[in-house]
Legacy VTK file of the C-alpha trace (Angstrom):
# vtk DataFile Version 3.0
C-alpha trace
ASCII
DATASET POLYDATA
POINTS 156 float
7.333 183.281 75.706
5.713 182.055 78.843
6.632 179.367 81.098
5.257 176.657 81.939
3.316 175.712 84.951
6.321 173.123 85.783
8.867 175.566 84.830
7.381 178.039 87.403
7.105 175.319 90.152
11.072 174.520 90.086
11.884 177.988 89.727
10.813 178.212 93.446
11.741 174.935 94.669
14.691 174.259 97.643
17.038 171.958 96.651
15.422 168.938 98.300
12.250 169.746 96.765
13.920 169.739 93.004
15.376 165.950 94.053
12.252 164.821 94.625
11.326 166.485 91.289
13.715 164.294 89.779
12.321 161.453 91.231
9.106 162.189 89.855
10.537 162.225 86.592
12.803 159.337 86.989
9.377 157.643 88.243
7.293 159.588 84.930
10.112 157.686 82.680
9.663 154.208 84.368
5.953 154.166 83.517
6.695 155.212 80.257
9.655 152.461 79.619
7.167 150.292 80.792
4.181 150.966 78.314
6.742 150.835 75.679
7.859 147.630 76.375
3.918 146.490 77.029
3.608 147.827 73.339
7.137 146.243 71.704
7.878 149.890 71.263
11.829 149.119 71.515
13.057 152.551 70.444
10.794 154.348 72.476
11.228 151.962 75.987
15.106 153.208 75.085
14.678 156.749 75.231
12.454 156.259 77.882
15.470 154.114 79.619
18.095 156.345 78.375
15.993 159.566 80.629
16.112 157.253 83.709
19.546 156.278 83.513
20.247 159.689 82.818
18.640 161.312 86.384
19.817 158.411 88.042
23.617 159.082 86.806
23.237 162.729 88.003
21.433 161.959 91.335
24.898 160.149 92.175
27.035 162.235 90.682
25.819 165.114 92.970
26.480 162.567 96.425
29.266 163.766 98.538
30.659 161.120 100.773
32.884 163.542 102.483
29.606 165.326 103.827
27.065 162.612 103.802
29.121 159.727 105.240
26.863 156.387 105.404
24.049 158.395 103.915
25.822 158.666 100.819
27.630 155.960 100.312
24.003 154.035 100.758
22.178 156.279 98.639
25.149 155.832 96.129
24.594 151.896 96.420
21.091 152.661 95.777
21.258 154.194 92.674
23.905 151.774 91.151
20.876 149.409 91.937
18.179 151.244 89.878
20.596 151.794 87.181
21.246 148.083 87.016
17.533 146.827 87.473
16.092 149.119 85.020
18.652 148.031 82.604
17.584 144.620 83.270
13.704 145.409 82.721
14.971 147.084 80.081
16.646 143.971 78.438
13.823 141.757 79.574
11.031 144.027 78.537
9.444 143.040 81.732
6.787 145.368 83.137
7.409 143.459 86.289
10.569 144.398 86.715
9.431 147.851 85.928
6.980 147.395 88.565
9.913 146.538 91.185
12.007 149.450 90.167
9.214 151.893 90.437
8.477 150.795 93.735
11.953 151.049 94.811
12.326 154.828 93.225
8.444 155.824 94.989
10.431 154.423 98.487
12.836 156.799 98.783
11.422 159.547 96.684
8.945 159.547 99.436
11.654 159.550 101.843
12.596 162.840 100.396
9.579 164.218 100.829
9.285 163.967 104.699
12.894 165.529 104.484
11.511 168.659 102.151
8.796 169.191 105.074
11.424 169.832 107.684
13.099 173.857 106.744
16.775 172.346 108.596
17.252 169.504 106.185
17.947 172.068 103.269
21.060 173.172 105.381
22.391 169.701 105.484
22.441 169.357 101.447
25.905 170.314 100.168
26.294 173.623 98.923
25.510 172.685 95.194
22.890 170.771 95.880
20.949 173.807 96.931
19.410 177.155 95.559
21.006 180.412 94.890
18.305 181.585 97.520
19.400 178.724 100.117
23.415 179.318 99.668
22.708 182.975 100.094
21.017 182.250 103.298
22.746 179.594 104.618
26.131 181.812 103.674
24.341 184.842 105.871
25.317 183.569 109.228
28.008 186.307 111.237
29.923 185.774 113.996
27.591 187.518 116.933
30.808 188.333 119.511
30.169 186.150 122.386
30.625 182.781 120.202
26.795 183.059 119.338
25.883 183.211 115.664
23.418 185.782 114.251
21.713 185.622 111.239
22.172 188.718 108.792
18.880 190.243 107.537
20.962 191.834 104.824
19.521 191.136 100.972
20.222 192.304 97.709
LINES 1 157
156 0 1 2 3 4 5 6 7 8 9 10 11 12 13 14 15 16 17 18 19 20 21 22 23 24 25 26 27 28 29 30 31 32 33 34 35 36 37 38 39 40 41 42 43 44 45 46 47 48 49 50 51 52 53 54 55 56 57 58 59 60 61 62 63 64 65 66 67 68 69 70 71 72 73 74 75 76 77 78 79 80 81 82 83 84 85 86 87 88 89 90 91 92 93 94 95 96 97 98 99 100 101 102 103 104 105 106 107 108 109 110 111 112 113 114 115 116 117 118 119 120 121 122 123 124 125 126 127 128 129 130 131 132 133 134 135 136 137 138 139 140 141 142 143 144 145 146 147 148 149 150 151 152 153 154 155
């Protein structure tokens, strides 16, 4: 069995890049609650709902406020946000309150993005957040003798 173009992407991806993946699909889901409502399609603007609360559930789930201090406890508020506006839309069937969420999500997805351009940010993500590859690296640094650290060049 092959894999798919999208399965291949993430299998690469740091760990920023795959939480801006999951903005994209919280973002993929909005659109699609939104048609559904546009259409009366109640079952299917649920599932489509369900998906979004679902990434946005594990998105703060995954926030450590011992290591991201104000950053996480914001980005924590954030979500609880989202989750509560989409509901709403949700409820409402209101495309424009899709809209607003959307807009919110594209915000700080973006965000993310200028933080996947810059190769130190993945060292700031909490050790589950990231790859195997980026914990192995990260985890590679040795004590160089004079209080200097060196980076092993050591791989399996």
């Amino acid at each position: 069995m092959t894999a798919s173009y999208e399965q291949e992407a993430l299998a690469g991806a740091t760990g920023v890049e795959l939480i801006v993946a999951l903005y994209d699909a919280a973002v993929r889901f909005l659109y699609r609650a939104k048609e559904r409502a546009e259409e009366g399609d109640v079952r299917g603007r649920r599932e489509a709902v369900k998906k979004v609360i679902d990434i946005l559930m594990y998105l703060q789930a995954r926030l450590r406020p011992d290591v991201g201090g104000e950053v996480a406890a914001s980005l924590s508020d954030f979500y609880t946000a989202m989750f509560t506006m989409t509901l709403e839309a949700s409820h409402f069937a209101s495309s424009e309150q899709f809209d607003a969420v959307i807009r919110c999500v594209l915000n700080v997805r973006d965000a993310w993005v200028v933080v996947a351009r810059d190769p130190k940010a993945g060292r700031l993500l909490p050790r589950e957040s990231r790859t195997r590859e980026e914990r192995f690296v990260a985890g590679s640094v040795v004590a160089a003798g004079d209080g200097e650290a060196a980076v092993s060049r050591w791989s399996a």
